[in-house]
N, C-alpha and C positions, 0 to 999 in steps of 0.2 A: 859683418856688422855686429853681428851678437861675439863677436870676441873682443871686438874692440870695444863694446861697451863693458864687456867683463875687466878686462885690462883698466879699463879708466875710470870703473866706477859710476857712470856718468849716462844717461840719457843723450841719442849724439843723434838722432831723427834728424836736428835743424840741421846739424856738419853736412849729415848724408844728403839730405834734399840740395844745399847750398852746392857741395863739392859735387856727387857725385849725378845725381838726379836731373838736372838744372844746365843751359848751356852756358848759361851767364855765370860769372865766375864775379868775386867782392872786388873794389877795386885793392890792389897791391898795399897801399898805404892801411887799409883796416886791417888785413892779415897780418904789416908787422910789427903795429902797435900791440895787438894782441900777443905775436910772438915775445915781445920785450918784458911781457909781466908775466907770463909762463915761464911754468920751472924746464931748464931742458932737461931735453928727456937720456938717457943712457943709451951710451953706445950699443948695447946688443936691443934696444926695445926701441931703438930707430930705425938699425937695422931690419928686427922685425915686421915695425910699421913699414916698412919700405917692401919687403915685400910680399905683406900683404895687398898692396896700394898696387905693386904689380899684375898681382890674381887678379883684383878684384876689376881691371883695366882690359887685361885679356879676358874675362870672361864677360865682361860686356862688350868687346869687341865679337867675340863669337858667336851673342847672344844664349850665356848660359845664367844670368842671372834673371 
């Protein structure tokens, strides 16, 4: 979490509680309105994000966060 907040600058508490924290997910339609006025992101710092989003998936699967 504190890298990807380094990475983006940005305060991301809500992201984390929404995506990660939370069973309920936004419905599909808010996520890609949102996606269509964000800048994309580059090829190596999606990759990145990805897998980060991977750790961060397995370790709450395992219960290490």
């Amino acid at each position: 979490m504190a890298l990807a907040e380094q990475i983006s600058g940005e305060q991301l508490d809500d992201l984390f509680d929404v995506w990660i924290f939370t069973p309920e997910k936004p419905p599909a339609s808010a996520t890609t309105a949102d996606l269509s006025r964000a800048a994309q992101p580059s090829a190596q710092a999606g990759a990145c994000a990805d897998r980060w989003l991977d750790d961060v998936q397995r370790r709450l699967r395992i219960g290490r966060y």
